[in-house]
C-alpha positions in Angstrom: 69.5 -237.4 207.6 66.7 -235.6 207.2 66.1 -231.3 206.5 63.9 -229.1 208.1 63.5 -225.9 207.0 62.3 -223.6 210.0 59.0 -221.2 208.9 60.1 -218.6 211.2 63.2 -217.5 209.6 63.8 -219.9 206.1 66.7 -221.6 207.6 67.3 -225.4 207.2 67.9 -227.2 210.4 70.0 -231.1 210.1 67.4 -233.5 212.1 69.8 -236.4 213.1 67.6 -239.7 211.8 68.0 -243.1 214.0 70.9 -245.5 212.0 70.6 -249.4 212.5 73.6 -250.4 214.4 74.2 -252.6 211.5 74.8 -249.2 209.3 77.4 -247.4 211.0 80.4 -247.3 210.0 83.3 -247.8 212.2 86.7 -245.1 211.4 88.5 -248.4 209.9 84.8 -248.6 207.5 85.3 -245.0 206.2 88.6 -245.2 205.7 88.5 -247.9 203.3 85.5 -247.1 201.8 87.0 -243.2 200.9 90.2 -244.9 199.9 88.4 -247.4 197.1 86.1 -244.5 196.3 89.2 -242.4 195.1 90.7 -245.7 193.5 88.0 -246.6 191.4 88.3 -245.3 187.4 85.4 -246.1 185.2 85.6 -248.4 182.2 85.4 -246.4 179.7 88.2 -244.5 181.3 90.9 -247.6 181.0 90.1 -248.7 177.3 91.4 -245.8 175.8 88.6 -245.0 173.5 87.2 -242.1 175.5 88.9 -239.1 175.5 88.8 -237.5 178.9 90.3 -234.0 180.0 91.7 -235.0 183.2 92.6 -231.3 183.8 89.2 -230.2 183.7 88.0 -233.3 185.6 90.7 -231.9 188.6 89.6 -228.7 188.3 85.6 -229.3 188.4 86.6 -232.3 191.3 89.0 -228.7 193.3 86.0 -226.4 193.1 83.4 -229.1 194.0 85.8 -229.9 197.3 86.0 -226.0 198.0 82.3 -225.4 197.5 82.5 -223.0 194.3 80.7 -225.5 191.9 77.9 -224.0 190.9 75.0 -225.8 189.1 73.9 -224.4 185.9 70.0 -225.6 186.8 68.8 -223.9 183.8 71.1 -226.0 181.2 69.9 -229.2 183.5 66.3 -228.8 182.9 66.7 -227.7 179.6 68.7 -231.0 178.8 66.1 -233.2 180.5 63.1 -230.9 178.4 65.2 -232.1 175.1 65.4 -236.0 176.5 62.0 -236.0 177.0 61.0 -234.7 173.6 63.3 -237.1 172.1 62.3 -240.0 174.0 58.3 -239.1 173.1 58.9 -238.3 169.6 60.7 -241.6 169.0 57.9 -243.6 170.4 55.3 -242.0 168.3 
């Protein structure tokens, strides 16, 4: 799908984009596809040796579902500035 974002007034206007017939998905193809999606659990998860607050992974999973995750983009670019600087000052 491609955005748009209209000059005249800011907003952003959904342009459908062609999908090969060989892409869509028929209602039997979602279905299963959501199903697995909610099914899988990573492997870290199953060993044990990770410790994993599956409370706050519900929570942060609720507020994602309801829209009221909000992105901290501040703590994001200041965590990819610090990878960076690590990644450069352990090659030099």
């Amino acid at each position: 799908m491609t955005m748009k974002i209209d000059s005249n007034n800011g907003s952003i206007n959904r342009i459908a984009s062609p999908v090969p017939a060989s892409r869509v998905a028929t209602p039997e193809a979602a279905k299963t596809e959501q199903s697995a999606a909610t099914r899988w659990v990573p492997s870290s998860a199953q060993d044990g040796s990770q410790d994993i607050d599956t409370a706050r992974v519900n929570e942060l999973r609720q507020a994602i579902r309801d829209g009221s995750f909000e992105v901290d983009t501040g703590k994001i670019a200041d965590g990819l500035i610090a990878s960076a600087q690590e990644l450069l000052s352990s090659k030099g």
